[in-house]
Backbone bond lengths (Angstrom), bond angles and torsions (degrees), N, CA, C in turn:
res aa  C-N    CA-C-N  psi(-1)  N-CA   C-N-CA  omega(-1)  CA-C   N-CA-C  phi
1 X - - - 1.454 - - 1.529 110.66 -
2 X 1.204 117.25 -44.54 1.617 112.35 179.96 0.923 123.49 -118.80
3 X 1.743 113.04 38.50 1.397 141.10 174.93 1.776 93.59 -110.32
4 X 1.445 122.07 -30.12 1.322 135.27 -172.14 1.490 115.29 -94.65
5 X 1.458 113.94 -36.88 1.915 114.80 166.81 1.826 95.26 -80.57
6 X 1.088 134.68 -37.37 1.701 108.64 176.84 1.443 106.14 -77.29
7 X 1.127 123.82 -32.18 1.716 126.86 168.37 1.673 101.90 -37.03
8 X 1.268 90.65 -55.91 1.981 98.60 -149.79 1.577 95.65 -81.56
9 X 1.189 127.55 -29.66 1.563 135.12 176.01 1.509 143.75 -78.92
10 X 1.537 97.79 -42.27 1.261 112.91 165.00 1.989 112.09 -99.11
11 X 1.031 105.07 -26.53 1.847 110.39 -176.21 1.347 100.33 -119.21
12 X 1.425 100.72 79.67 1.849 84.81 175.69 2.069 110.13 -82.48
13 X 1.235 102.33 -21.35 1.484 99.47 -162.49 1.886 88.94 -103.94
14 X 0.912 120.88 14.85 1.734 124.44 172.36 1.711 88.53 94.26
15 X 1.314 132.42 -9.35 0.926 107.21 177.43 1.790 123.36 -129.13
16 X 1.425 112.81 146.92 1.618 92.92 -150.09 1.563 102.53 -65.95
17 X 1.593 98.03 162.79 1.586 102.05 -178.39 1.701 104.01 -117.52
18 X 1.312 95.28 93.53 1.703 90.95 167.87 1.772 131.74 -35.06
19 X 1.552 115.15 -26.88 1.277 102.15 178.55 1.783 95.45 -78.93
20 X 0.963 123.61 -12.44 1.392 111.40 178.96 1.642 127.82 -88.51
21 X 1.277 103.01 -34.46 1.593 125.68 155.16 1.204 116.01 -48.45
22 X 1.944 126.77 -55.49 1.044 111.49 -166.55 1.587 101.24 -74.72
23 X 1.234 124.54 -47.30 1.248 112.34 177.34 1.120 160.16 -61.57
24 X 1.352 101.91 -15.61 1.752 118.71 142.51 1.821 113.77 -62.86
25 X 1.249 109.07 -46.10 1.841 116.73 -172.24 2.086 80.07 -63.04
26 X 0.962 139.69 -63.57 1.366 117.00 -149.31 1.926 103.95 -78.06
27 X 1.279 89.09 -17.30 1.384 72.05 -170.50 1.243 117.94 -83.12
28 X 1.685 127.68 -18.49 0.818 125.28 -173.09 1.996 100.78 -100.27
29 X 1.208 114.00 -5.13 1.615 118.94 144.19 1.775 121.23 -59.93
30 X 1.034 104.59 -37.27 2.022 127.98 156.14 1.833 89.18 -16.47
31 X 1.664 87.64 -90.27 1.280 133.23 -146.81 1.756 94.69 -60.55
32 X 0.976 115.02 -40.87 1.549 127.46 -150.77 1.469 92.87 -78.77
33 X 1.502 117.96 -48.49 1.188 135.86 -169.40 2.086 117.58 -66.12
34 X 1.729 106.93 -45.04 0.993 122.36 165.54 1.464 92.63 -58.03
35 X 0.916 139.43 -112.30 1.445 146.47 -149.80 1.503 115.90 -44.46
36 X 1.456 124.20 20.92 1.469 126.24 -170.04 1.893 91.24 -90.14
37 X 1.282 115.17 -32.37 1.601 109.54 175.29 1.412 117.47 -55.78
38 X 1.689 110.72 -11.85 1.635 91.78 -172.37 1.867 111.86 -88.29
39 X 1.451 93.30 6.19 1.470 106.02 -161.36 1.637 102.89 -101.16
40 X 1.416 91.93 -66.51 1.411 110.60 -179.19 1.752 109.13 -99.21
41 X 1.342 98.28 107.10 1.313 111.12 -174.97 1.948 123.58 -57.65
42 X 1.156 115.44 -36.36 1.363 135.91 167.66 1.464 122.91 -83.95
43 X 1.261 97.11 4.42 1.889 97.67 157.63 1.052 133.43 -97.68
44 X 1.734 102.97 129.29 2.022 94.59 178.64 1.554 100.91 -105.19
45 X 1.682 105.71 136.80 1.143 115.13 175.56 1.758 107.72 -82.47
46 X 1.160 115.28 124.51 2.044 119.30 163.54 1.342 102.83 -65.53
47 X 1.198 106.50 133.62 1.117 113.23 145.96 1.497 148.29 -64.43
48 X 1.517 111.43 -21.83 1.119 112.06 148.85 1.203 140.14 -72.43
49 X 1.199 111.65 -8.84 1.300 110.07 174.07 1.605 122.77 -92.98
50 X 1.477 106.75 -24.67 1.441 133.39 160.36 1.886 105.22 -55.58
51 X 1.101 93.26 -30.30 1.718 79.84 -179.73 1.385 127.08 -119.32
52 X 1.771 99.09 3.75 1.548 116.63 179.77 1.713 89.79 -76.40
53 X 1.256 109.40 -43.38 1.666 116.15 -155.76 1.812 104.33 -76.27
54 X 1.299 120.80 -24.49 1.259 120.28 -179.74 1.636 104.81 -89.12
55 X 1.337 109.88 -39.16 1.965 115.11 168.62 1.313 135.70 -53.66
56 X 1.735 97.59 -28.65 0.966 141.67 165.13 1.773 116.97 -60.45
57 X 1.247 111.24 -63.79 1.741 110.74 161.79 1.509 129.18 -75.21
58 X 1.898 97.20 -23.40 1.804 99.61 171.35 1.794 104.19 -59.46
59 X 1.364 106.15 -24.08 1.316 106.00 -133.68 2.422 92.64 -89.00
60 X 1.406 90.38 -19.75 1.629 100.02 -164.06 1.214 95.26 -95.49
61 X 1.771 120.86 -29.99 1.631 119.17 -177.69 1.956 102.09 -70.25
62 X 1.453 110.24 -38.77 1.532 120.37 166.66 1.194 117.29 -40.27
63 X 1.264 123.27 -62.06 1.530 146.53 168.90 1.624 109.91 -31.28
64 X 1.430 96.85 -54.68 1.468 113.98 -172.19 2.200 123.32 -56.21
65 X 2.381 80.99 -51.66 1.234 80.45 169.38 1.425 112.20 -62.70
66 X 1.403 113.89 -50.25 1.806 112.09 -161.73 1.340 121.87 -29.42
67 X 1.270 96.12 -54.23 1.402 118.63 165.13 1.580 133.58 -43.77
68 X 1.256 100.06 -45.18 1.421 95.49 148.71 1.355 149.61 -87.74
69 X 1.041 82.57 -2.64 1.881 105.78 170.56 1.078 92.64 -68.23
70 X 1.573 124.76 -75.07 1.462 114.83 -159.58 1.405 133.08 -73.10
71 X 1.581 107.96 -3.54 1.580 126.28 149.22 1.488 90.29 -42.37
72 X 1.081 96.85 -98.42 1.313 111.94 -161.23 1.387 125.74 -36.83
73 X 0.930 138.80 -23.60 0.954 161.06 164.80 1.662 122.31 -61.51
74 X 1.117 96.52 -60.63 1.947 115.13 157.33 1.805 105.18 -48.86
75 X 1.266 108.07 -41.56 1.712 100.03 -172.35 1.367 123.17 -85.13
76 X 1.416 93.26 -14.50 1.699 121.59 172.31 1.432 102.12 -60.75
């Protein structure tokens, strides 16, 4: 089962797609990163960097659609 949602998500054409990789890996670096205060008590999380890293995957999943728009679009 979750040999088949990273199959179908990250490798859609059998082969991996880095704009899709990186943007799951940062985003869930996002997430990983916010929540490092509940561990380590003396860390301050930035905010910029909290929102470079999530802008950062909006920004490659964006990429991704565009891109297929203009496939599509060309065949149109």
């Amino acid at each position: 089962m979750m040999r088949k949602l990273i199959s179908d998500t990250l490798k859609p054409s059998g082969k991996w797609s880095i704009k899709r990789l990186s943007a799951f890996t940062s985003f869930w670096a996002a997430i990983v990163y916010a929540l490092i205060p509940l561990c380590v008590k003396p860390f301050e999380v930035h905010e910029f960097v909290f929102v470079g890293l999530l802008t950062y995957s909006a920004t490659a999943i964006g990429l991704t659609v565009w891109n297929k728009s203009i496939k599509s679009d060309e065949t149109n």
